[in-house]
Structure formats: C-alpha cells, structure tokens
C-alpha positions in Angstrom: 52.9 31.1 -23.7 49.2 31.9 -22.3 47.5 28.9 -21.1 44.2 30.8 -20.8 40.6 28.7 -22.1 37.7 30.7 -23.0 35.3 28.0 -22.6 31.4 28.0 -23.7 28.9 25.2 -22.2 25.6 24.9 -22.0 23.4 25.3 -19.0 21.4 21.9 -19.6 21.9 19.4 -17.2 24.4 16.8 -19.1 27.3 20.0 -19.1 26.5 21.2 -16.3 26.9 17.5 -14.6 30.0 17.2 -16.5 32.0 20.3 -15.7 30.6 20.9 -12.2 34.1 19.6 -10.7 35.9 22.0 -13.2 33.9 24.8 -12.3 34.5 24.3 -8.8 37.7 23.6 -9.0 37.8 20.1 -7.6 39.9 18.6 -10.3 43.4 20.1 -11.4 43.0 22.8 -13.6 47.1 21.3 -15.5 47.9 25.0 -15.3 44.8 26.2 -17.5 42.8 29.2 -16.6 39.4 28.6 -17.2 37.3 31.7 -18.0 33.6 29.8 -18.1 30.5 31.1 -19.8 26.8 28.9 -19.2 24.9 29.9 -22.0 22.0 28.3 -24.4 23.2 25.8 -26.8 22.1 27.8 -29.9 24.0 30.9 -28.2 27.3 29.2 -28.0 26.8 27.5 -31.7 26.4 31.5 -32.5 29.5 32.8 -31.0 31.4 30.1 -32.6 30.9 31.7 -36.2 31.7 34.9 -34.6 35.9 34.5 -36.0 36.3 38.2 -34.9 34.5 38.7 -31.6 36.8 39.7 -28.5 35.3 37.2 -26.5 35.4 34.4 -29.3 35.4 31.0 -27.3 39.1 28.6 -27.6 36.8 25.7 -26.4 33.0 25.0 -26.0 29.8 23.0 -26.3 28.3 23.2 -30.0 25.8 21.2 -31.7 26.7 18.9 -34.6 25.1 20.3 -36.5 27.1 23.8 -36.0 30.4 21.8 -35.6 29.9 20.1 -38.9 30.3 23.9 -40.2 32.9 24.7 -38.5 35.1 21.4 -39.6 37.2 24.0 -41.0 38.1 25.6 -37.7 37.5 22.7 -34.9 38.1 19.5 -33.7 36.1 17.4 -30.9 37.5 16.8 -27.9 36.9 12.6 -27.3 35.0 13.7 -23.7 31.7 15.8 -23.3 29.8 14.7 -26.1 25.6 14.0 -26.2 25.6 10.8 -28.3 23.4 8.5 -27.6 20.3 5.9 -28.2 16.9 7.5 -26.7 18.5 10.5 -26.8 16.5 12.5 -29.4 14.8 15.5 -29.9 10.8 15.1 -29.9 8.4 16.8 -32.4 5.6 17.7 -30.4 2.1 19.1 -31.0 -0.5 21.0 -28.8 -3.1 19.0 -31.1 -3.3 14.9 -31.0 -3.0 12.9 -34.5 -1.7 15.8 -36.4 1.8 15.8 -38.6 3.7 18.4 -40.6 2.5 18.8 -43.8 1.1 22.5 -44.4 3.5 25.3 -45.6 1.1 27.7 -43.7 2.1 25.8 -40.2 4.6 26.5 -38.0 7.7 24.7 -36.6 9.4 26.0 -33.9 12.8 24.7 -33.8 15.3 25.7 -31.0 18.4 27.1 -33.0 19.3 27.2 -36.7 22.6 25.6 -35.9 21.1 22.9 -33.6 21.0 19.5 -34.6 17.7 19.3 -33.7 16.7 21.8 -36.5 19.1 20.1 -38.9 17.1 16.5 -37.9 13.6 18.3 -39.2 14.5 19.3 -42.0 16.4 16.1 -43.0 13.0 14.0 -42.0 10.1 16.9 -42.9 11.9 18.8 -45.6 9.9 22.1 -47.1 6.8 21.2 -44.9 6.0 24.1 -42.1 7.5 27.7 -41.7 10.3 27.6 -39.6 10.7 29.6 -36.2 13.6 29.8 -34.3 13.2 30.6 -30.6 15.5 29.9 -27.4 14.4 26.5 -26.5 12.4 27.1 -23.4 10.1 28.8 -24.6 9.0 26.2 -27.1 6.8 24.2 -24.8 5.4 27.3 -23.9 4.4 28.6 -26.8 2.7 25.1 -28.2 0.7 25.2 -25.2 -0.9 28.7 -26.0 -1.1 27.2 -29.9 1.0 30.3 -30.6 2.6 27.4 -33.4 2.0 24.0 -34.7 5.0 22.1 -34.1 7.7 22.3 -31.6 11.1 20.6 -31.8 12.1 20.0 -28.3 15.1 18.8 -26.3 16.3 18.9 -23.0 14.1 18.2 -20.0 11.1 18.5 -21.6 11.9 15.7 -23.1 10.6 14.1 -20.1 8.0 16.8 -19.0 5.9 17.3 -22.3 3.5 15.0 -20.7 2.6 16.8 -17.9 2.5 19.9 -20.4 -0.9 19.0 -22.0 1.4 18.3 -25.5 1.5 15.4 -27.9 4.2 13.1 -29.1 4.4 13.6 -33.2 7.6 11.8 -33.7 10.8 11.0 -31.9 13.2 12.2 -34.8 16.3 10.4 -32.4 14.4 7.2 -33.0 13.8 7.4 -36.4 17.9 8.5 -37.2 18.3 5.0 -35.5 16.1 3.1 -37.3 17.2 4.8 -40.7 21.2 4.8 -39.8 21.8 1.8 -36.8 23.8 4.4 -35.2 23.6 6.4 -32.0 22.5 9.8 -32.7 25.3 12.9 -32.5 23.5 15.9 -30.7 26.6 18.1 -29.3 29.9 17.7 -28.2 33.0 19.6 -26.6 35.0 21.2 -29.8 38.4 23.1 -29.9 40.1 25.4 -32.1 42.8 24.2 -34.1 44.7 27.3 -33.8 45.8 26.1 -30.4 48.5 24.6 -29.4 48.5 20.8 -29.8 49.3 20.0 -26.0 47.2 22.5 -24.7 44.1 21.1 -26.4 45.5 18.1 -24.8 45.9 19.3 -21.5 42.0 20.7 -21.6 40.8 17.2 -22.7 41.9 15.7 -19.7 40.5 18.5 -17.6 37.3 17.6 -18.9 37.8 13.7 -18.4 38.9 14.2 -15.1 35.7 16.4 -14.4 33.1 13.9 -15.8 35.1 11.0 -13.9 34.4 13.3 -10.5 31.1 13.8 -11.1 30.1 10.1 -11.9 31.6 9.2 -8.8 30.5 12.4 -6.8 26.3 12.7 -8.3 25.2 14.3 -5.2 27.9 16.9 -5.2 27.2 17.9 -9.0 23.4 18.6 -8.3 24.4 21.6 -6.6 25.4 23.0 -10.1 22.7 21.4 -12.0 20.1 22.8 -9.8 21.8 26.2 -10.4 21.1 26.4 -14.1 18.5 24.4 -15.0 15.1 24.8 -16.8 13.9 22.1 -14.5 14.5 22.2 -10.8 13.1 18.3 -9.6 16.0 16.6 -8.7 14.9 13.1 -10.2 14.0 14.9 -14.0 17.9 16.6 -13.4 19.1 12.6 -12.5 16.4 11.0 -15.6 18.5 13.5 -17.9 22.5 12.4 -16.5 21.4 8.8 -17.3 20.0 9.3 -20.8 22.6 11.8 -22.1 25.9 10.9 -20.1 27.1 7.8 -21.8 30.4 5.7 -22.3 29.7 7.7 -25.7 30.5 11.1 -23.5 33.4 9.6 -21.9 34.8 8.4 -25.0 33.3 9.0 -28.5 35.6 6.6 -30.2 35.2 4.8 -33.2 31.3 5.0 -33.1 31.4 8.6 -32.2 33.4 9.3 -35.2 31.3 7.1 -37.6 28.1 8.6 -36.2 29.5 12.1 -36.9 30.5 10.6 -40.8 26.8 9.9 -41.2 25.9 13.1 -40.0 27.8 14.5 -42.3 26.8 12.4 -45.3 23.5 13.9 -44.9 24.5 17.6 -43.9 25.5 17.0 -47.7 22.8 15.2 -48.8 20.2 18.2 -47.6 22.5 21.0 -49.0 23.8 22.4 -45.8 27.4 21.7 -46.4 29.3 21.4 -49.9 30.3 18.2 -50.6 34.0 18.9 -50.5 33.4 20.1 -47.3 36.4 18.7 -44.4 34.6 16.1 -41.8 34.5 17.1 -38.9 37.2 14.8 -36.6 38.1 13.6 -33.2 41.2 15.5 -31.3 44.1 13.1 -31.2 47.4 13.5 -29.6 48.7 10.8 -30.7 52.2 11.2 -33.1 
C-alpha cells in the first residue's frame, strides 16, 4: 500500500516553524513520503474543493472556515492548528475613526474560504463590497486608499503600525468577548479516504516536527526566513509566540468546542446547512 502524503501548508511563519524539521528531514518521516507544497493559505483552502485535481492534497493547512465545508471529506489532525487568544485578524483602515458601514465601500478580505473573511461577515454583515485579494497585498493596497477596509492577518498583524494604517477592530478580540473561547483560524486536516493508521502515522510526523522546532528555534528560522512576507527575525519570533500554542500541540477538548462554536455560527450566517456534519478531531483511538 502507497504510503505517499501530498501535503499543503502555508508559507506564514507558524507552518513554516512547525514543519521546518519535516521538511528537512530531521525527524522520522514512519515510512511516509512527503511531497510538500508552501502555498498561500487561501490557495491551499482552494485546492482542497478541487475533489478531481491530479495534484489534490491527502493532507494540508486550511482555514476553518474552509474545513468547516469540507466536514464531509476531512478530519483535523490534534497538532498544527492556529487557535489561540490575541490571535485575530485586524480590520484596518488607511483613514482614523472610520467603520464599515457604506455598501459603496470596500473590504478587502484575504480569501473567501478564510476565516478571516467568514469573521467579517459574521460581525459586519451586508456593510462594504467585498474584495478578495492574496493577503499581502492588502496592506498595500489600503495604503494607496485603493479600498476602505482591509482584513489582515499574519505579520502585519504586528507591522500595520509602521504602515501608516489604523486599528478598526480586532475581530479575534471581539469572538472572545462574544464566545469566551479561543478563536479557530487554521489547522492541519486529512482526508478520510485514507487509511486510518496512516493518518495516524502523519500526525505524529507533525508532533514530532513541532516538538523539534520548539526545542531547536534557531534552526527553524532558517525556513521561516525562506518564505516569509516579513524577513526581521524578532517579527518571525513575535509571530511563533502568538500563534504556536499548547492549542497547536494539542487542540483537545477546547479546540473541539471552539471549532462547535464556529460552526454554530457558520450556520447561523448561512454558510453551511444546518444539517451539515461538524467538523472533528482525528482520533485513533478504538
């Protein structure tokens, strides 16, 4: 039986932290070839509703929000999530004092499948046009007032600042105020269609990757640097501690309830039928 992964992450800092030591091959692979793409979150969420394509991934990095659609097709693995307090997108503004609340403004929003997206529209429903556009190039574009509104995540969660931009609203901080849970950005799903101890088997790839990089940081900015956005070191470090958690090691019981919330209001907005499955933890437990 093939023991071949095609496996999708993202190129922010958090994955690329987290799977350096699988990428370079410092942990045991368990007899798993790894065939690894780095793309854009909203990329990978993309090729995950592609059921047909050649190239379809067996294991990747998706947003909750494009999970939660795919609750049909894919489980999360317990390791790799983003789930976290402070962790949040940020609606931001080239303009200071200034909300949502025009239809003739524009949002730009960094994926229709992202989480981020799904957040504004569960807290600003119907109030800007929407843009999608790959997510660097939000800041960008808010700077030349090319649009109103940008929903940003990432690093420039801690560069917007320096940008010339304005804090609107942390929509992370507001999902805890409104839900006393930890917010569910992304995590590491699977296919069901594989076999049960293979999914297994890549699970604790990906734990034993994470546990090499927390005790290896220096050796893992050598892939950060690689691929991201942002090349200071200490913005590369500022983004490990917010979005690597004992949540990423372990989503657990609050990972699970976070991602039932999530869910709840995926409904509650029309974005998923309320018979809809919820989208669950891996288990290989009998």
């Amino acid at each position: 039986m093939s023991r071949a992964i095609r496996l999708g992450i993202s190129t922010c800092p958090n994955d690329t932290f987290t799977f350096h030591a699988l990428m370079t091959k410092q942990v045991d692979w368990r007899g798993i070839e790894f065939n690894v793409e780095l793309l854009d979150i909203q990329t990978l969420n993309e090729r995950l509703f592609d059921f047909e394509a050649p190239n379809k991934f067996d294991v990747a990095k998706a947003s909750f929000h494009a999970a939660i659609l795919l609750a049909d097709r894919f489980c999360v693995l317990p390791t790799g999530s983003a789930l976290g307090f402070g962790v949040g997108p940020l609606l931001l503004s080239s303009i200071a004092n200034t909300k949502p609340q025009q239809a003739s403004q524009i949002t730009l929003c960094p994926g229709s499948e992202t989480t981020a997206t799904l957040l504004f529209r569960l807290f600003y429903p119907e109030t800007t046009r929407i843009e999608q556009v790959v997510f660097s190039e939000i800041m960008p574009r808010l700077q030349t007032q090319q649009a109103d509104f940008g929903v940003c995540i990432h690093e420039g969660r801690f560069t917007w600042r320096q940008q010339g931009l304005h804090l609107v609203e942390d929509l992370g901080t507001r999902w805890e105020k409104e839900t006393n849970s930890p917010l569910p950005l992304g995590g590491i799903v699977a296919s069901k269609s594989l076999p049960q101890d293979l999914i297994a088997d890549v699970q604790l790839v990906v734990y034993d990757s994470l546990k090499f990089a927390l005790e290896n940081r220096d050796d893992a900015l050598k892939t950060m640097r690689a691929f991201a956005q942002e090349f200071d070191d200490l913005v590369l470090m500022q983004h490990v501690d917010l979005y690597v958690n004992q949540w990423t090691q372990e989503l657990g019981s609050v990972g699970q309830r976070a991602l039932d919330e999530l869910h709840r209001r995926a409904i509650n907005a029309g974005v998923v039928d309320i018979n809809w499955p919820k989208l669950m933890l891996f288990s290989d437990k009998k």
